[in-house]
N, C-alpha and C positions, 0 to 999 in steps of 0.2 A: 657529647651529643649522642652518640652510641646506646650509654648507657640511659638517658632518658629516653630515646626512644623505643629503648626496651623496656622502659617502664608503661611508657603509653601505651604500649602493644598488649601487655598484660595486665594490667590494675586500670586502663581508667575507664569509668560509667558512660554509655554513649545512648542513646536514646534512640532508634533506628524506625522510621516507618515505615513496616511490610506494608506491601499490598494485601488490602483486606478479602480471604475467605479466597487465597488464590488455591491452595490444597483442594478446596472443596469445589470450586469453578474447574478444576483441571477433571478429579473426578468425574462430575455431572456433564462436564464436555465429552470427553471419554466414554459415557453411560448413553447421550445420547446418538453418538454416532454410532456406540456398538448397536442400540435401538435398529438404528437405519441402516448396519451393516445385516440385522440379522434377515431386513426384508430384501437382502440384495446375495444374500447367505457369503457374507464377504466377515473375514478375520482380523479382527484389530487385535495388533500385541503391542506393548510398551517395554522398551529399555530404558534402564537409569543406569548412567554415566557418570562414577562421579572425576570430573574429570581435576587438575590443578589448574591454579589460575595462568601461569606459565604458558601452560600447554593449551589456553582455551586462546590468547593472547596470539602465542606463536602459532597456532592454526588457523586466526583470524587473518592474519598477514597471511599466510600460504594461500588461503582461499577453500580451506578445509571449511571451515562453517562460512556460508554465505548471508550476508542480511538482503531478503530480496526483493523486488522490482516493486517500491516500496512510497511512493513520493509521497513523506508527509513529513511534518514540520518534528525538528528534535525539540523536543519541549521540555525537557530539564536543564534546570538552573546549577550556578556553579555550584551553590550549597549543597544543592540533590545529588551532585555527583562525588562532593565532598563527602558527606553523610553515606554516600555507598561506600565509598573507603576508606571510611573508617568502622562500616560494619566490617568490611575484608580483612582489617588490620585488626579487630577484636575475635575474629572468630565467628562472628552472629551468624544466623540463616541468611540469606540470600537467598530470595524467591527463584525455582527452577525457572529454566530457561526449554522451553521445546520447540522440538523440531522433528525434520523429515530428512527420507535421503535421496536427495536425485537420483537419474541415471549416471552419474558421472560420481557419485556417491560421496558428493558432498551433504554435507548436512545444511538442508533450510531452515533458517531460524523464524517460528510460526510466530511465538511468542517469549518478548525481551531483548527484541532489538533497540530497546533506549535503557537498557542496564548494559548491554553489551557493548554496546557504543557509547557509554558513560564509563565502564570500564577500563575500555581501550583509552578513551582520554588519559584517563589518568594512567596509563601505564606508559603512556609515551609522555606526559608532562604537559602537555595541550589544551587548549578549549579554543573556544568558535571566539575569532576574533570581533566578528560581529552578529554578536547572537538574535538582536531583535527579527523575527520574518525567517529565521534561517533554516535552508529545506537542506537535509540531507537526502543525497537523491544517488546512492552507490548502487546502483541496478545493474551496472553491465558486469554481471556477474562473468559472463564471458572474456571481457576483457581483463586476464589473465597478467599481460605483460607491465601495464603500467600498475599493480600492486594497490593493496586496501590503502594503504597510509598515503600514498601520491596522488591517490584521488580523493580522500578526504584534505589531503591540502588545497587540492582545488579549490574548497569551499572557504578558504581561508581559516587558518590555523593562527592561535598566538601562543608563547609560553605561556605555563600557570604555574603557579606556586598554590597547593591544597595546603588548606592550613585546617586544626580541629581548636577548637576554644574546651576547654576544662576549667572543675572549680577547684582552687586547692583547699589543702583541711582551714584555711585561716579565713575563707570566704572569699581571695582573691581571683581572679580569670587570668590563664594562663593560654595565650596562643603558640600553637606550635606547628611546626612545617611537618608537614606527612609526606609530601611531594616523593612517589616512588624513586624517581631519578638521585633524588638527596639524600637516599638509606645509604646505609655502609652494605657491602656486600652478605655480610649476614643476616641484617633485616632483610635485605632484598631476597635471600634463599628463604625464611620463614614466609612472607607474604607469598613468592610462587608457589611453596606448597600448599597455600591455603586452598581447600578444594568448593567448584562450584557445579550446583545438578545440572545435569543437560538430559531431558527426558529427550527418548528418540522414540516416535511414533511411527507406526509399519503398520502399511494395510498391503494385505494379500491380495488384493486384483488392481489393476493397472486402468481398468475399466470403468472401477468405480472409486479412482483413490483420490479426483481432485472434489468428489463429492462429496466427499465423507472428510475427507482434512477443513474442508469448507466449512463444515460444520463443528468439527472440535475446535477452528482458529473464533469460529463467531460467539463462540461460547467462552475460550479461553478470555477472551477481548469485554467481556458482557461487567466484570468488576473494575476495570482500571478507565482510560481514556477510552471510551468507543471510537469504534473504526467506524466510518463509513460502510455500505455494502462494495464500494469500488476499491476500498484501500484493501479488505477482504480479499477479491479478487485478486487485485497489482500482487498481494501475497502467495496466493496459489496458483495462479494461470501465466505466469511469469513466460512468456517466449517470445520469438522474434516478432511476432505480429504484435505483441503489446510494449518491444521498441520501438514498431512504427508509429504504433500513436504517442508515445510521447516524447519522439524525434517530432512530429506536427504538432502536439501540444506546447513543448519547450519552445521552438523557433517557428512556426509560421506566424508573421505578423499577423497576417488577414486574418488568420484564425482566432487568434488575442483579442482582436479589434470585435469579431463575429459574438466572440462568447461574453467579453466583459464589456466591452463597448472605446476598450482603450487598448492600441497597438500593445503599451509598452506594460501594459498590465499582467500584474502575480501569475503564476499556476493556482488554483484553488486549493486552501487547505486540505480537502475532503477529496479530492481526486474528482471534482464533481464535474469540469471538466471534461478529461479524461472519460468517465462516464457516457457523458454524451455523445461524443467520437467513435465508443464503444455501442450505442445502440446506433446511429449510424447505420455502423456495418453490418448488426446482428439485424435491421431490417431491410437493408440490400441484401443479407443470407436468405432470411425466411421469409419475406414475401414472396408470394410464386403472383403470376399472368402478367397480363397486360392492359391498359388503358382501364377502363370501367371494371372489369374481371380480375378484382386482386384477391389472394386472398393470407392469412397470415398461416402460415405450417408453424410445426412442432410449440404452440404455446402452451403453455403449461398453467394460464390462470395467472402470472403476472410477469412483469418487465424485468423485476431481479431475476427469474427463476429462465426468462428466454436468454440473459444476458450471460448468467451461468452457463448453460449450451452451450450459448456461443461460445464462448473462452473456452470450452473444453474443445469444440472442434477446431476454433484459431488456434491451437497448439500444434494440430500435422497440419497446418497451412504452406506450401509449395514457397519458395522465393518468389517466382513470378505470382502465383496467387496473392500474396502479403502487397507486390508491388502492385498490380492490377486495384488493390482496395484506397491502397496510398494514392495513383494517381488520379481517381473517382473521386476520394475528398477533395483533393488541392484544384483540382478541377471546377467543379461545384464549389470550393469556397471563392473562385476567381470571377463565378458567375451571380454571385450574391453581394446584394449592398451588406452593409452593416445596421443591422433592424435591431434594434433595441425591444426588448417582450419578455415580463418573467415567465411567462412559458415556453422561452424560444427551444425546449428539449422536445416537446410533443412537436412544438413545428417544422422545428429544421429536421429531424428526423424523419417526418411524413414529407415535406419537401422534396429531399434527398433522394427518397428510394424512387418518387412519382418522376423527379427531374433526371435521374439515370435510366430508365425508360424511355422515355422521349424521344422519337424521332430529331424534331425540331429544339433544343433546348434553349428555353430563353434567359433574357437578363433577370433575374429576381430585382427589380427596385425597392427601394423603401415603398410608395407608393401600391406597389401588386402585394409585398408582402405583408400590409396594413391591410388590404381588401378580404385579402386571402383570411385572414384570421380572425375578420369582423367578420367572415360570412355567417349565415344562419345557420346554413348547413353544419361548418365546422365549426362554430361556438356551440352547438347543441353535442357533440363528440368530448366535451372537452369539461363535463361536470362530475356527476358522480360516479358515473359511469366509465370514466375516462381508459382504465385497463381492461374492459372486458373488451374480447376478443370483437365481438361484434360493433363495439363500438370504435375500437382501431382500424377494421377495416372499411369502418363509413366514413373516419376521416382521411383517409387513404383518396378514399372514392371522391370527396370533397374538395381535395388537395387538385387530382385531377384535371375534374372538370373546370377549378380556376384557373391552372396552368394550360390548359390545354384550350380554353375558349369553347366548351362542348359544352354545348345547350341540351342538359337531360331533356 
């Protein structure tokens, strides 16, 4: 057995499919952030690591590389994870993997967290026992104690046997186990050696470094599966404020109920969710006054770029400040029916900030929040104009005076 699969490791033809023009995305990512670091006069440098597969593995357990606050679906199949190792077992390229380094000086993984977590399968012998819908959600990067591999059991683990198919010279197919766990100890010492990139990216100001990674992870992201602009985020603004919303996204029923319209209903692929929860609070941060006198601060021309902001100041958010925002959602969702609206993000969002204001705050019905969002006023808020500045704060002023019963 030995002996064959010393042969497979060396002679056989594997057909591997990189990600297309990822060299030149990492580049142009790179290019355009130094662009915007040079108007912020801020220094991006790049390390290349090449590190063994061993040592990428056994750093993953220790919590030395982190995959971070992250909620989106692992979407490779067992083949795709086969087909990675058996590039690792031939030697091939394997697309770099990059990353950052915390303050704790771990390394975040910007981009390749589903080769990295397709690699670890296979190095511990595993896959998803039930793959269909299945979110890998290893965010608490904090939590230290309970270890990478105990919390991906959480998500239910089954054995696997990786097998590679070959033709031999007679035209036959030949399947054969590669399953890491089934090498003899010396395969197993060749395959640790085998080395995989780990680019580590460093910007020099702290001030402007979730800006600028922002934009090399959106670009890294621009040739494979797109992210979302929230999955973006979950990836760089990762802290305790953005555990609280997905401790509220994860388990508040009402909230389930509020966003999909079903208690027991998915998290959203896209974070989209999440998202919403996210402007929420970025406009209980930036709207200033009161009753008729609102007005929106620090916007920058659209809803991604306020929501950026935000998550950059939610990261020195106080415990009690994170807690004070937590109880203002859970609050407010106890005081809403469940309104079904594909725009319920522009609504419950102007809602929200007008209904934590309020002296008096009342029940949201089905019924007020149907009125509310047929009115003239704020159907006319709500077309092409929808993000400019002046038109959020009419629907603000809109929201108001329906909640409040104030006859302009």
């Amino acid at each position: 057995m030995e002996k064959e699969c010393n042969t497979i490791y060396h002679n056989v033809n594997i057909e591997m499919e990189d990600e297309p023009g990822q060299e030149d995305r990492y580049l142009t990512a790179v290019q355009n952030a130094q662009d915007l670091g040079v108007i912020h006069h801020v220094m991006i440098h790049t390390v290349t690591l090449q590190m063994t597969f061993k040592a990428m593995m056994a750093g993953l357990e220790r919590g030395d590389y982190i995959i971070p606050d992250f909620q989106r679906m692992y979407r490779w199949s067992e083949r795709q994870v086969e087909e990675l190792a058996i590039s690792l077992l031939r030697g091939m390229p394997i697309p770099p993997i990059y990353g950052y380094r915390n303050r704790e000086n771990q390394i975040i993984i910007l981009d390749g967290q589903q080769r990295m977590l397709s690699l670890y399968f296979y190095y511990i012998g595993k896959y998803l026992s039930q793959k269909k819908d299945s979110l890998i959600d290893v965010k608490k990067e904090t939590d230290q104690n309970e270890g990478f591999r105990k919390r991906l059991e959480n998500y239910g683990l089954a054995d696997k046997t990786y097998y590679m198919e070959y033709q031999l010279e007679d035209g036959t197919t030949k399947k054969e186990d590669i399953t890491y766990q089934h090498f003899s100890e010396r395969i197993k010492h060749k395959i640790n050696c085998s080395t995989i990139v780990l680019i580590e990216i460093n910007v020099d100001s702290e001030k402007h470094k979730a800006q600028i990674l922002h934009k090399i992870f959106a670009n890294l992201n621009i040739g494979g599966t797109p992210l979302s602009n929230q999955q973006l985020r979950n990836g760089i603004y990762g802290c305790m404020f953005y555990h609280m919303l997905y401790e509220i996204n994860d388990h508040s029923l009402k909230w389930r109920a509020i966003y999909s319209g079903n208690a027991s209903a998915k998290v959203n692929r896209e974070s989209k969710d999440v998202e919403l929860l996210l402007t929420m609070c970025a406009f209980k941060y930036f709207v200033k006054g009161n009753g008729k006198e609102l007005s929106l601060t620090g916007y920058r021309g659209t809803i991604a770029l306020l929501l950026d902001d935000f998550s950059e100041k939610a990261i020195g958010f106080s415990e009690q400040e994170i807690a004070e925002y937590r109880e203002g959602l859970i609050t407010f969702f106890d005081s809403i029916e469940v309104c079904a609206n594909q725009k319920k993000d522009l609504a419950l969002a102007s809602i929200f900030v007008i209904w934590e204001r309020m002296d008096h705050r009342p029940l949201i019905t089905k019924q007020k929040y149907q009125e509310l969002i047929a009115c003239q006023e704020y159907c006319s808020t709500i077309k092409s104009t929808t993000f400019q500045k002046d038109a959020i704060e009419e629907r603000l002023k809109s929201v108001y005076e329906q909640l409040s019963g104030y006859d302009a």
